[in-house]
ROSE-4610 file (N, C-alpha, C; in Angstrom, 1 decimal, always signed):
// ROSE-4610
residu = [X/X/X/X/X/X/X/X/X/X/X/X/X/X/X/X/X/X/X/X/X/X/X/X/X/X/X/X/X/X/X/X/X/X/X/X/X/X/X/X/X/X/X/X/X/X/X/X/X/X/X/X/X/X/X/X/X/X/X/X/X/X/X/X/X/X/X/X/X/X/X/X/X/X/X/X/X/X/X/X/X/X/X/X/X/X/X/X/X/X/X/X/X/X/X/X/X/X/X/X/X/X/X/X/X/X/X/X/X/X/X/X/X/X/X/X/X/X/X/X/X/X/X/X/X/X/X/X/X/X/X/X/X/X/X/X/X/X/X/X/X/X/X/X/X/X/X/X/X/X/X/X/X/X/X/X/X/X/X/X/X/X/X/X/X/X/X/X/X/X/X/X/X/X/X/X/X/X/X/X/X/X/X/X/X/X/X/X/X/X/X/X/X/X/X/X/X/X/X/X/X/X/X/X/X/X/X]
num = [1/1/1/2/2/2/3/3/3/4/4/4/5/5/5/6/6/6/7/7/7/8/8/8/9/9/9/10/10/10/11/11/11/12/12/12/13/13/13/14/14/14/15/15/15/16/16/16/17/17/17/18/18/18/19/19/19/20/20/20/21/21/21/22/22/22/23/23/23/24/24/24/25/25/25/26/26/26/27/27/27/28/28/28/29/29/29/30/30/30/31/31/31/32/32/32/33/33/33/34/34/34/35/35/35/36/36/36/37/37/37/38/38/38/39/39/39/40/40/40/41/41/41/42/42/42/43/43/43/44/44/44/45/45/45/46/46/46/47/47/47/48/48/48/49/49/49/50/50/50/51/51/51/52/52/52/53/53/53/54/54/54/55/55/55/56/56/56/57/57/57/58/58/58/59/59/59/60/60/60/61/61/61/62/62/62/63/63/63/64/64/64/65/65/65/66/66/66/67/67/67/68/68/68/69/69/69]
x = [+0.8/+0.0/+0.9/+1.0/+1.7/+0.9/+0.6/+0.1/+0.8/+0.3/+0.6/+1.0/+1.0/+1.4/+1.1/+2.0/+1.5/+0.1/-0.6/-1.8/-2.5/-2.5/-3.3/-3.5/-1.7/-2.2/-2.5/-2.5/-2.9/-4.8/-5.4/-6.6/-7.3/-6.4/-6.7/-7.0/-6.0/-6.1/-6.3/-6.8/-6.9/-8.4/-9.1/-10.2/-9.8/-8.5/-8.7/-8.0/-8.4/-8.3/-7.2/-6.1/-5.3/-5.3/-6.4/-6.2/-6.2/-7.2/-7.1/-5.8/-4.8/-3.4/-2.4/-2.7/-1.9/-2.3/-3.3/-3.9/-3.5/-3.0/-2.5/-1.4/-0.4/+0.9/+1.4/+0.9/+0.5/+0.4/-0.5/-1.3/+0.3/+0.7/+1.6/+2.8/+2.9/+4.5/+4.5/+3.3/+2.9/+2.4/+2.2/+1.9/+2.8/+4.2/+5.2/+5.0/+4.1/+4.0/+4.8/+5.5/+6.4/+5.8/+4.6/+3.8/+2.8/+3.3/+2.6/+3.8/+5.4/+6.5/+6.3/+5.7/+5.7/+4.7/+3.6/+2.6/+3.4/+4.2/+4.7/+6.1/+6.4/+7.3/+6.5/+5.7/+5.0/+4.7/+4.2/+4.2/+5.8/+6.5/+7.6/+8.4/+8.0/+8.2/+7.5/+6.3/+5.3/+6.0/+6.4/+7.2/+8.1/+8.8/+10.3/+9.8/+9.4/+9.0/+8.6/+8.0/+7.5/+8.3/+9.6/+9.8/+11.3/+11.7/+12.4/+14.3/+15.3/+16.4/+16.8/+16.9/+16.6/+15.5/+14.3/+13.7/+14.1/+14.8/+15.3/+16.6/+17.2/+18.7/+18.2/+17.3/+16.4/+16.1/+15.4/+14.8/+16.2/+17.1/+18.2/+19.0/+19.2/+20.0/+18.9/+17.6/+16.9/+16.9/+16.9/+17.1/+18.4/+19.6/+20.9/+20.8/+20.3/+20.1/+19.7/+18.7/+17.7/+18.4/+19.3/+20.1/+21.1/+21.8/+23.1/+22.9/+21.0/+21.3/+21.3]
y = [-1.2/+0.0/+1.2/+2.0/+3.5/+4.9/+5.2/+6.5/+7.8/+8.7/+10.2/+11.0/+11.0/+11.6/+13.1/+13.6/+14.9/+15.2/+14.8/+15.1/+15.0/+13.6/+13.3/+14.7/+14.8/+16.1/+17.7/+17.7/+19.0/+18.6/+17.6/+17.1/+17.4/+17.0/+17.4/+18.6/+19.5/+20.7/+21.7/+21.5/+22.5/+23.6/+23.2/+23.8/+24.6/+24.2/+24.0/+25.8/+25.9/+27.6/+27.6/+29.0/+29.3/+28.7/+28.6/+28.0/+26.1/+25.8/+23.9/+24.1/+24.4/+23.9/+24.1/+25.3/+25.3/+24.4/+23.8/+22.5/+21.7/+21.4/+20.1/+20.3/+20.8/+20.8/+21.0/+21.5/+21.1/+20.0/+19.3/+18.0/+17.3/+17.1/+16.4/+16.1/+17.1/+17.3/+17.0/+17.3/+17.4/+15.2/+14.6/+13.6/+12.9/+13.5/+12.5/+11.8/+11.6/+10.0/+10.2/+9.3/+9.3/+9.0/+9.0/+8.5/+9.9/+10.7/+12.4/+12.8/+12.2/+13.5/+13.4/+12.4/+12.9/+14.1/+14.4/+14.9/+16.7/+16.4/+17.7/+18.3/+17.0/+17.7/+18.2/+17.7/+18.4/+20.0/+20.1/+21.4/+22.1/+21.5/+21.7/+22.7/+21.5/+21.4/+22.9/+23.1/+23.9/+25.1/+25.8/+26.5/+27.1/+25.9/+26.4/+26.7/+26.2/+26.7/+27.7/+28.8/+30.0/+31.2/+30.7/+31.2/+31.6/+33.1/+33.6/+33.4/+33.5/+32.7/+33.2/+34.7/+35.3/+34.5/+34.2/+33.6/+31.8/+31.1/+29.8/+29.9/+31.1/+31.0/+30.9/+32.1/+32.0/+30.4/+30.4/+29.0/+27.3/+27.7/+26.7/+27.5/+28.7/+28.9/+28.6/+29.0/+28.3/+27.0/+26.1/+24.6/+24.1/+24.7/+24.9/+25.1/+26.1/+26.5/+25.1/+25.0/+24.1/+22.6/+22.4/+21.0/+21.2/+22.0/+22.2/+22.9/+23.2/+23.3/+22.3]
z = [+0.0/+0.0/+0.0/-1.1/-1.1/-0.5/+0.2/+0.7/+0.5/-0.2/+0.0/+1.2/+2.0/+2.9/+3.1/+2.0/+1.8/+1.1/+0.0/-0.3/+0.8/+1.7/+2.8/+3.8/+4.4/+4.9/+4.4/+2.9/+2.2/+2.3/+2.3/+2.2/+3.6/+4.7/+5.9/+6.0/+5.7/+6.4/+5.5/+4.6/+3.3/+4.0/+4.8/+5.0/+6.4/+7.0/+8.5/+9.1/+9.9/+10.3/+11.1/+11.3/+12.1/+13.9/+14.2/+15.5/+15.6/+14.1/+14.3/+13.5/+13.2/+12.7/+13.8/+14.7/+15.7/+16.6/+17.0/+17.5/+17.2/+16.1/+15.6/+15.8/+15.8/+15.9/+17.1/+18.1/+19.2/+19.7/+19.8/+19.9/+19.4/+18.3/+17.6/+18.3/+19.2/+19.5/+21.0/+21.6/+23.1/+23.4/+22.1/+22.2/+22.0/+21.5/+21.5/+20.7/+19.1/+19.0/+17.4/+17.2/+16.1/+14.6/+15.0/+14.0/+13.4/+13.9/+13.6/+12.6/+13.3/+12.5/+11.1/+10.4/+8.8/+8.4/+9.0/+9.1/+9.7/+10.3/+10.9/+9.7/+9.5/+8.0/+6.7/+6.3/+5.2/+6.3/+6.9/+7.2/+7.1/+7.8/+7.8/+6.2/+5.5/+4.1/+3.4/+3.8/+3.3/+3.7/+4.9/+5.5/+4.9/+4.4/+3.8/+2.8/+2.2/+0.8/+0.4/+1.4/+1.5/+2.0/+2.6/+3.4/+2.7/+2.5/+1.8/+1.9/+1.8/+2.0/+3.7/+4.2/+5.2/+6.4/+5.9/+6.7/+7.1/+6.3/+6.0/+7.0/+6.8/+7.6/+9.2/+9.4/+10.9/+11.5/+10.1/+10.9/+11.3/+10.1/+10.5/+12.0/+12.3/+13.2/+14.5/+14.1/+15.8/+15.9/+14.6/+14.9/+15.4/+15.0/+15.5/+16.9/+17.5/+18.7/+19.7/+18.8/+19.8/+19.8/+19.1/+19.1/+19.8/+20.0/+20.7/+22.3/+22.5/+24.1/+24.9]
């Protein structure tokens, strides 16, 4: 069985409003369950992809941050 992953979660949330996406990611991360992180990379993914070379450097230097405290 091959599943999309990403369509799945563009299908999810294509309707879904500012407060149910911060709910989910939320929910995702506070649940610990390893079976959310693909679901949290397509956002992830969605992010970067929007997100201008200035905004991309930000976001690798807070993940830098957050690994090395």
């Amino acid at each position: 069985m091959n599943i999309d992953i990403r369509k799945s979660i563009y299908n999810n949330f294509k309707d879904s409003n500012e407060q149910e996406i911060t709910k989910a990611i939320n929910d995702a991360i506070s649940e610990n369950d390893e079976i959310t992180l693909p679901g949290l990379g397509v956002f992830f993914e969605l992010l970067w992809k929007q997100s201008s070379d200035d905004e991309q450097n930000n976001i690798i230097n807070k993940i830098k941050g957050a690994i090395t405290k």
